[in-house]
C-alpha positions in Angstrom: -6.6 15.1 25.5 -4.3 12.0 24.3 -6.6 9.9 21.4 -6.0 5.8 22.5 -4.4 5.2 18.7 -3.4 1.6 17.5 -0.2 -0.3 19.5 1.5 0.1 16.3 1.3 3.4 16.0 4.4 4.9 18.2 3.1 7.8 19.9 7.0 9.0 20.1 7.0 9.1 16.1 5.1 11.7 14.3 5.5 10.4 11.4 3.4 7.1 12.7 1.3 8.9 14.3 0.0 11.1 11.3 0.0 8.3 8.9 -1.8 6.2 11.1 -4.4 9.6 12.2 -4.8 10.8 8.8 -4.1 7.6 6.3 -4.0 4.0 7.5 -7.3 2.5 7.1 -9.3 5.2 5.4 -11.0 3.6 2.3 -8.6 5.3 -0.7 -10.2 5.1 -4.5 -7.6 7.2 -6.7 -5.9 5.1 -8.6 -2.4 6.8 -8.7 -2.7 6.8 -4.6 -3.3 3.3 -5.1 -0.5 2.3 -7.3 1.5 4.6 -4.6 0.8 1.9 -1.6 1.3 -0.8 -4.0 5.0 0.0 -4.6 5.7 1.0 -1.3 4.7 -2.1 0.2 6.1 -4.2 -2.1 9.3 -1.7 -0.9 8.7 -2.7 2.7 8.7 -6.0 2.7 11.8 -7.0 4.9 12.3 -3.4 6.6 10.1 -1.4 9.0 6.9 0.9 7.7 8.7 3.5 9.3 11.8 3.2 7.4 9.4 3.7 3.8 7.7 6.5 5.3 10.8 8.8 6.2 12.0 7.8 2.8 8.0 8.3 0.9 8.8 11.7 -0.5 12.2 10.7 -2.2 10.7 7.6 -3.7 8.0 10.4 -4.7 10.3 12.2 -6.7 12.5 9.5 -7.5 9.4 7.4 -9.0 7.8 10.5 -10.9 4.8 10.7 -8.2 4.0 7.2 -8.9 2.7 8.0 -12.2 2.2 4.5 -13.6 2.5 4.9 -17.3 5.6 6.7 -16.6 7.2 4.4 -14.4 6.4 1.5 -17.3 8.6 3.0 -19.7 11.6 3.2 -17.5 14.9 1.6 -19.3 18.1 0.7 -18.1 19.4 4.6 -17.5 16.5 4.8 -15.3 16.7 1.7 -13.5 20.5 2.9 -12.9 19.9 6.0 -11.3 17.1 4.4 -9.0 20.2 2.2 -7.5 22.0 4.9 -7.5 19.3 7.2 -5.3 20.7 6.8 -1.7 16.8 8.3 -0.5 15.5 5.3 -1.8 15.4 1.2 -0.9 18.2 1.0 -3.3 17.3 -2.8 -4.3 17.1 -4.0 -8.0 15.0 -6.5 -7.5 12.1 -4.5 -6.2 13.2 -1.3 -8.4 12.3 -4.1 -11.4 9.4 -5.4 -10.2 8.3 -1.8 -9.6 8.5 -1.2 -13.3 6.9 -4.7 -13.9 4.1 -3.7 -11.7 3.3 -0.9 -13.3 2.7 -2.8 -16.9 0.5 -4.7 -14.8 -1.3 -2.1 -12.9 -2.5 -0.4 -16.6 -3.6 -3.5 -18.1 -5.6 -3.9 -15.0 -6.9 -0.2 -15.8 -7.5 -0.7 -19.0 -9.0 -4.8 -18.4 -11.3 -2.8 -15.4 -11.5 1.0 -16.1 -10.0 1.4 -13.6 -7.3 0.0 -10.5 -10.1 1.4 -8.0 -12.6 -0.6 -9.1 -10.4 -3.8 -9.8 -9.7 -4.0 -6.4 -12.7 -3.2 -4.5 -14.6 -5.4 -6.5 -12.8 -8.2 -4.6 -14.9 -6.8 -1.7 -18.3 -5.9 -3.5 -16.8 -2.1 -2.7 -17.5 -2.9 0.8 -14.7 -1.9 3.9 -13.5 -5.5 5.3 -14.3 -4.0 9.2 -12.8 -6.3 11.7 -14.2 -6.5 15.0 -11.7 -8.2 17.2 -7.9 -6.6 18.0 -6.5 -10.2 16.4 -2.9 -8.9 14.8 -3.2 -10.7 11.6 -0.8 -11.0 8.0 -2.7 -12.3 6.0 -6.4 -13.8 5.5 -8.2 -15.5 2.6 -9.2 -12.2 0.9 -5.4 -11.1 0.5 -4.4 -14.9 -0.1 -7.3 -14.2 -3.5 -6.0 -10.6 -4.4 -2.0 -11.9 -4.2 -2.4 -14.7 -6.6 -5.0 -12.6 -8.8 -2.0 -10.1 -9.3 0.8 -12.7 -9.5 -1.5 -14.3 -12.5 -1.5 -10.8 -13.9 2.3 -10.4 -13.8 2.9 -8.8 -10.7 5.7 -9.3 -8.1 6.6 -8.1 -4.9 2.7 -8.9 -4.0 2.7 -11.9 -1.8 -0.6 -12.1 0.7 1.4 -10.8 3.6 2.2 -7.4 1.6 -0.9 -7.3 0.0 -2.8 -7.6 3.2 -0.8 -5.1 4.5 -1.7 -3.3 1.1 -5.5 -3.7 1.6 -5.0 -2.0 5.2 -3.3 0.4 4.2 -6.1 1.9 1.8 -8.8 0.8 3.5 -10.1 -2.1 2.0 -9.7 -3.9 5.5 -10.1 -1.8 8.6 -8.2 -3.1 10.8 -7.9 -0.3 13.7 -8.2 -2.1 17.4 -11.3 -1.7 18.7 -10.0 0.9 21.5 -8.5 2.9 19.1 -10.4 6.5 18.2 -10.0 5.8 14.5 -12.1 2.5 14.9 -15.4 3.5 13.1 -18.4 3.0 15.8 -22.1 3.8 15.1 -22.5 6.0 18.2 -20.0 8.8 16.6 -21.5 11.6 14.1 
């Protein structure tokens, strides 16, 4: 049986497909998980979700698992061998930002207890579900979490990233209404 999934979600990729089956729109709360889709986003912006996610497990290694603390104290060495990493986005600008970010992300942590509840509290902890198959970039809630984090110090976080950001772990759900992962009240 062939599940109806999201248009974006190219049935010819597995890649998409999985991500978008076992990811994409499931409400995440780990923080380091978090901080993952924050970077990667940010990554993103310019060049396809696919591209990010047949390079995710080199930025994985390449980024220390996303570990934020560690990724704050990265120096110039560091910074060097990230341009040099042909299995990553090889762009400084985003490679420094990533490192800003991450100064950013623990104060948030440490302002909040944690990133988890920083940024569901935009939301009351509730999932944003929306109910039509309107393709949308941005809205007012990402418009209020992107400034929030610029404020904070953050870049790479513009509303159309972030709202890509707050799909991504589930803060909005945007599945199309047709799609199997689009939560409905008949289903157990």
């Amino acid at each position: 049986m062939e599940w109806k999934r999201c248009r974006w979600a190219d049935p010819a990729s597995e890649l998409y497909t999985a991500y978008h089956d076992q990811e994409w729109g499931r409400p995440e709360h780990d923080d380091r998980k978090l901080f993952e889709m924050l970077i990667l986003e940010g990554f993103q912006a310019g060049l396809s979700w696919l591209t990010i996610l047949k390079k995710r497990e080199a930025f994985r290694w390449a980024f220390d698992g996303f570990d934020p603390a560690t990724i704050a104290g990265y120096g110039p060495e560091k910074l060097e061998a990230l341009m040099a990493d042909a299995g990553i986005v090889r762009n400084r600008r985003k490679i420094q930002a990533s490192v800003q970010n991450a100064k950013a992300f623990l104060n948030i942590q440490k302002e909040f207890g944690s990133f988890d509840r920083y940024i569901w509290g935009f939301t009351d902890g509730q999932v944003i579900l929306n109910t039509d198959d309107e393709v949308r970039a941005s809205s007012e809630l990402s418009d209020r979490v992107s400034a929030d984090l610029k404020r904070r110090g953050m870049n790479f976080v513009g509303t159309v990233i972030i709202y890509s950001f707050l799909q991504a772990v589930g803060v909005v759900n945007d599945h199309e209404t047709g799609c199997w992962r689009y939560p409905r009240q008949d289903r157990t």
